[in-house]
Structure formats: structure tokens, C-alpha cells
C-alpha positions in Angstrom: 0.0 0.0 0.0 2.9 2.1 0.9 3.8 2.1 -2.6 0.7 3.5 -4.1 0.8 7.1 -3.1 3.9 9.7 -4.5 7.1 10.3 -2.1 6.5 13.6 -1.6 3.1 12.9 0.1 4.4 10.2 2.4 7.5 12.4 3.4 4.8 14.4 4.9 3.5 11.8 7.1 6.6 10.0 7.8 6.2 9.6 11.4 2.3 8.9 11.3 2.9 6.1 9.3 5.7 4.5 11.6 3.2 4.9 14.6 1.4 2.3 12.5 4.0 0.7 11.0 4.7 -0.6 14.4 1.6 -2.0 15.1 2.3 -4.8 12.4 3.4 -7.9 11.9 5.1 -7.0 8.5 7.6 -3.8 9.7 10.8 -5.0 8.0 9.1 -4.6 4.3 6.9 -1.9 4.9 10.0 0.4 6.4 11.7 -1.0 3.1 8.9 0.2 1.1 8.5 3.8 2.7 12.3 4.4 2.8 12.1 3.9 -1.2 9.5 6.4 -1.3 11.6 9.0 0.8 14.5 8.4 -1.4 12.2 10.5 -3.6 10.8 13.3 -1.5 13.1 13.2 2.3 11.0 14.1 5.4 11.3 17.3 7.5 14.6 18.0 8.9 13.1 17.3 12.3 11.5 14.0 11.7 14.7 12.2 9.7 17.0 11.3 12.5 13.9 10.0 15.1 12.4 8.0 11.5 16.1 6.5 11.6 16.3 5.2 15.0 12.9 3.6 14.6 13.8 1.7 10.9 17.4 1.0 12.7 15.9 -0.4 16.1 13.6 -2.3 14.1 16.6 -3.7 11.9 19.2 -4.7 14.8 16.0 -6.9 16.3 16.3 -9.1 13.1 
């Protein structure tokens, strides 16, 4: 799903979308997905480094 909408949009939402990201069962792919997307359009300044720690945390627990 995270794959149907344009970068730019999703870059506005980045951390809305990993308060639900975390509530799945399917977190690896769908931070792999969105981080694609934001390769197009980046997040705010403020929201890159927390967006990080969150997509790294969930990465180390693999």
C-alpha cells in the first residue's frame, strides 16, 4: 500500500505512518517500502534522525 501514493506525500507523514508501521506484523518490508518512497521526496529535517532510530531499532532486532 505504501507504494501507491507519490514520495512527496508520504514524506509528509513519515512519522504517522511509523506509529502504524509498528503496530504490524510486517515492519521489515513496509519500512523498506516507505524508505524507497523518501529516497524521492526526504521528510522534514526534524523528523529524519527520530524515523532513523525507529527503521534502525527495528533492523538490529532481526
Amino acid at each position: 500500500m505504501v507504494t501507491a501514493f507519490p514520495g512527496k506525500l508520504l514524506a509528509k507523514h513519515t512519522m504517522a505512518l511509523v506509529q502504524l508501521i509498528r503496530q504490524t506484523n510486517h515492519k521489515e518490508e513496509l519500512f523498506r517500502c516507505l524508505s524507497l518512497k523518501l529516497v524521492e521526496a526526504p521528510p522534514p529535517a526534524h523528523d529524519k534522525l527520530v524515523f532513523l532510530n525507529e527503521v534502525w531499532s527495528t533492523i538490529t532486532r532481526l
